[in-house]
MARMI-402874 format. One record per residue: residue number from 0; residue in one letter; x, y, z of N, C-alpha, C, O, CB in turn. Coordinates in nm, 3 decimals, m for minus. Glycine has a CB too. Layout:
<sites>
- num,residu,n_u,n_v,n_w,ca_u,ca_v,ca_w,c_u,c_v,c_w,o_u,o_v,o_w,cb_u,cb_v,cb_w
- NUM,A,X,Y,Z,X,Y,Z,X,Y,Z,X,Y,Z,X,Y,Z
...
</sites>
This chain:
<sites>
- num,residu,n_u,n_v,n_w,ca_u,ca_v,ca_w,c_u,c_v,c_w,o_u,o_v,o_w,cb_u,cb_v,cb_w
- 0,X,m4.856,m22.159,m6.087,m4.883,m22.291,m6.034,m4.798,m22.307,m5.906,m4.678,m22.290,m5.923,m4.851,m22.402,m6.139
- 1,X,m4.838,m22.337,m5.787,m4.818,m22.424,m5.686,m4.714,m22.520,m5.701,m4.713,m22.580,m5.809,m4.928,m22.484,m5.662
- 2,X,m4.636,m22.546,m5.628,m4.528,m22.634,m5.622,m4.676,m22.816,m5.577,m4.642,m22.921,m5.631,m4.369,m22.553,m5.452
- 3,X,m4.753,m22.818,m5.527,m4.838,m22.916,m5.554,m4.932,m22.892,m5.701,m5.045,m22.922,m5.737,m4.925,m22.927,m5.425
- 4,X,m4.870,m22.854,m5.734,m4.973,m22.835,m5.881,m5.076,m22.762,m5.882,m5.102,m22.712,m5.991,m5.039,m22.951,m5.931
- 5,X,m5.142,m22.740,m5.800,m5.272,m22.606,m5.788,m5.227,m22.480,m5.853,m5.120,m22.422,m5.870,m5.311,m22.553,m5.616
- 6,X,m5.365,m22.458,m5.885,m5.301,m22.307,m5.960,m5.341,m22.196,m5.849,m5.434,m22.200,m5.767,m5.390,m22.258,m6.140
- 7,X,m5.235,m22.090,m5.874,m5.242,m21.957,m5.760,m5.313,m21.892,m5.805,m5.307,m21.823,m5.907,m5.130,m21.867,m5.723
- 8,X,m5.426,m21.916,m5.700,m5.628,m21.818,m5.687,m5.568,m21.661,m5.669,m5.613,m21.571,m5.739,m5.772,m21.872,m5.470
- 9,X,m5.468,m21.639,m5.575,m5.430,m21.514,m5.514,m5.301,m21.532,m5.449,m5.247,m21.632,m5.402,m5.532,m21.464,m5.415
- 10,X,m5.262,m21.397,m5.461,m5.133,m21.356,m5.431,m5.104,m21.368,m5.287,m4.997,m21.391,m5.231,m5.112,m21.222,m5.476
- 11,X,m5.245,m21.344,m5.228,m5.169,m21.436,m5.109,m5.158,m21.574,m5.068,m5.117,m21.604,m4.956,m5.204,m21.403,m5.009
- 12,X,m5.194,m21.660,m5.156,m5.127,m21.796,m5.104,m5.015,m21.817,m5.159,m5.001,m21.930,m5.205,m5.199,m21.919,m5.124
- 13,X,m4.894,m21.715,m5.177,m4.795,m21.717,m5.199,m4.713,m21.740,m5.050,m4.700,m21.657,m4.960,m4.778,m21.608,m5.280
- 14,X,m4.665,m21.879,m5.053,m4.553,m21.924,m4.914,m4.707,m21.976,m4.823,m4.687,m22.024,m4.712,m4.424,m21.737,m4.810
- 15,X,m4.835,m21.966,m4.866,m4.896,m22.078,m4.784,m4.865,m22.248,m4.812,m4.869,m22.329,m4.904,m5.048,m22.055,m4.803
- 16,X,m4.834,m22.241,m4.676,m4.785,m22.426,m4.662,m4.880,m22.505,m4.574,m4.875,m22.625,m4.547,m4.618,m22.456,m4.578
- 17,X,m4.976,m22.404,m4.530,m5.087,m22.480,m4.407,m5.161,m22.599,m4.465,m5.223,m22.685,m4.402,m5.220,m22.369,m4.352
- 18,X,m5.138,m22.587,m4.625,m5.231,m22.710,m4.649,m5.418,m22.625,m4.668,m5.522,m22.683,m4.638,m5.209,m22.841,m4.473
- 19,X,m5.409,m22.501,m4.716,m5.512,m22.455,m4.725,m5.624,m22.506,m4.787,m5.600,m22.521,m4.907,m5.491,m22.369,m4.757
- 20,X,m5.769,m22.550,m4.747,m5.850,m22.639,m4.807,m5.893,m22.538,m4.962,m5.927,m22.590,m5.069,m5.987,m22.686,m4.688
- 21,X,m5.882,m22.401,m4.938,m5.885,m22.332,m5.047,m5.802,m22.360,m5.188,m5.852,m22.328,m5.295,m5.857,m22.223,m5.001
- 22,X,m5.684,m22.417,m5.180,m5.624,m22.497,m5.234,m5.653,m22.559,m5.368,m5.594,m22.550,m5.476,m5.618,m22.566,m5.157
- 23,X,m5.775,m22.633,m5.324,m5.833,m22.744,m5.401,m5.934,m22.646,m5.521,m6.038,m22.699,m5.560,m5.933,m22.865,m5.282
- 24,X,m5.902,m22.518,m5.569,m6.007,m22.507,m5.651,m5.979,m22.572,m5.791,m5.898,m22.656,m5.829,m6.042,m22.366,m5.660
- 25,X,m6.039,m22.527,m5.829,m6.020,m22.571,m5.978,m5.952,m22.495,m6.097,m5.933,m22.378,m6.063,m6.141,m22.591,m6.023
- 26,X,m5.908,m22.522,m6.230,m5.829,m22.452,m6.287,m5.856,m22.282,m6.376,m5.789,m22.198,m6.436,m5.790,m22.553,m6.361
- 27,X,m6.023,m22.311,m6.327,m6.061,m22.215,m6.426,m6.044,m22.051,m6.311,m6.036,m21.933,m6.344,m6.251,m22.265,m6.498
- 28,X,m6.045,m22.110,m6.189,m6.005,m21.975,m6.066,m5.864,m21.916,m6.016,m5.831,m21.845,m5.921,m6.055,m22.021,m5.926
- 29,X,m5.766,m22.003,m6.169,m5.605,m21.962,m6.094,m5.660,m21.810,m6.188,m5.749,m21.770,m6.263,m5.395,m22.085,m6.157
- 30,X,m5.513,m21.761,m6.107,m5.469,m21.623,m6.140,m5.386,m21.608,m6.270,m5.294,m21.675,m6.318,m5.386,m21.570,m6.026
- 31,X,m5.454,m21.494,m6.311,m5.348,m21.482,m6.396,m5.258,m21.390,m6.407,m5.251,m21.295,m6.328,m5.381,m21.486,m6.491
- 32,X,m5.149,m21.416,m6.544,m5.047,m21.303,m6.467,m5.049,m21.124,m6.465,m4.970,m21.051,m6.407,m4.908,m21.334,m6.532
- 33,X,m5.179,m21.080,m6.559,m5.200,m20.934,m6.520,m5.256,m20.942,m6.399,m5.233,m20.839,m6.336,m5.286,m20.849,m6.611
- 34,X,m5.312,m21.010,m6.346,m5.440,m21.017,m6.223,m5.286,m21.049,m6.078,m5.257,m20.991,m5.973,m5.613,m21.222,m6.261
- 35,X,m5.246,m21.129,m6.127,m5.090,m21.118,m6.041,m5.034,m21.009,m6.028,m5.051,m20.949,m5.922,m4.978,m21.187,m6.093
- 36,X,m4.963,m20.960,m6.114,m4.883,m20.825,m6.123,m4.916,m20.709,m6.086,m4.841,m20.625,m6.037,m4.854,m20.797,m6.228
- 37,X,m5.110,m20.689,m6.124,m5.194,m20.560,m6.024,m5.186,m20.623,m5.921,m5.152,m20.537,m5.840,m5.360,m20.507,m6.048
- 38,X,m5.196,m20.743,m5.852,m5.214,m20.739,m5.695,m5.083,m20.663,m5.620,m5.079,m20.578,m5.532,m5.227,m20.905,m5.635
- 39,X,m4.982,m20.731,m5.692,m4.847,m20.660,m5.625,m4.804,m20.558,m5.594,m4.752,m20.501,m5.498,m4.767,m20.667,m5.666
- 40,X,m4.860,m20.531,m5.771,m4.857,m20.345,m5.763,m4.949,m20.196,m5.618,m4.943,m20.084,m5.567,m4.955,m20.312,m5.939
- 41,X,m5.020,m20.330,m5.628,m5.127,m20.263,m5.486,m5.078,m20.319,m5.326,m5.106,m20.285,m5.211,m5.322,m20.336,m5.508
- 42,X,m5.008,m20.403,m5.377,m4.973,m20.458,m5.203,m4.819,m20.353,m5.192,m4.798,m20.322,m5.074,m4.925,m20.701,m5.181
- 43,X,m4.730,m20.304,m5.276,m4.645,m20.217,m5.283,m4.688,m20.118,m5.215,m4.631,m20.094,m5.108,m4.612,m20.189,m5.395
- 44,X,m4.837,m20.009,m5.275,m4.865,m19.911,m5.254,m4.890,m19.911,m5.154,m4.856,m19.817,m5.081,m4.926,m19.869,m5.310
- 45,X,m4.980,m20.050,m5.095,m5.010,m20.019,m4.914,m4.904,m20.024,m4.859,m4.909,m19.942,m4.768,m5.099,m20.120,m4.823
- 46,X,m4.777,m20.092,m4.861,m4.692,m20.096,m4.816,m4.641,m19.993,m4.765,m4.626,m19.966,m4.646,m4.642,m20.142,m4.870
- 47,X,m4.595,m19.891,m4.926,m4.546,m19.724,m4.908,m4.643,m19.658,m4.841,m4.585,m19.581,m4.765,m4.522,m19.635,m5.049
- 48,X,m4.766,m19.645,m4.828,m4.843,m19.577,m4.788,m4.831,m19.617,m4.584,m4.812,m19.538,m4.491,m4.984,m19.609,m4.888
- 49,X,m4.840,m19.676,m4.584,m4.791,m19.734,m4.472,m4.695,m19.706,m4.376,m4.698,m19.696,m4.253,m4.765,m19.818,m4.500
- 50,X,m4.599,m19.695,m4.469,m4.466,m19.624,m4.447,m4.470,m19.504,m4.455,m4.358,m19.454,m4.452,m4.368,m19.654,m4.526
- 51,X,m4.560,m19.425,m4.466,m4.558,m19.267,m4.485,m4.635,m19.254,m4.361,m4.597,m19.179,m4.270,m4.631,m19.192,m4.633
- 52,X,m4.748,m19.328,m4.353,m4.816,m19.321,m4.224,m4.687,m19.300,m4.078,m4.728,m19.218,m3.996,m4.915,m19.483,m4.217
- 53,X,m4.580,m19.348,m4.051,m4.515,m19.408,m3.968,m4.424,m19.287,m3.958,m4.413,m19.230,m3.850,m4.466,m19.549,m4.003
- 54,X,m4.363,m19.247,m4.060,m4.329,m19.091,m4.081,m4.372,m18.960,m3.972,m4.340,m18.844,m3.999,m4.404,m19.057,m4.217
</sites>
């Protein structure tokens, strides 16, 4: 949940403050926390992968 109470659709409106109209969905489209924890796990890998690229 959102510090306004919305529930988190995706890992990236994590630190959105724009006031995203996406925002407004409804409760049955928050995330949950396996669906959280694989996103991370994959935003890690691009990360490292990324970093190997640069290598």
């Amino acid at each position: 949940m959102k510090l306004d109470g919305q529930p988190l659709a995706a890992a990236s409106e994590i630190g959105d403050h724009a006031g995203n109209p996406t925002a407004n969905r409804s409760l049955a489209a928050a995330l949950s926390s396996a669906d959280f924890g694989h996103a991370i796990t994959r935003e890690i890998a691009a990360i490292q992968s990324r970093q190997k690229d640069v290598r």
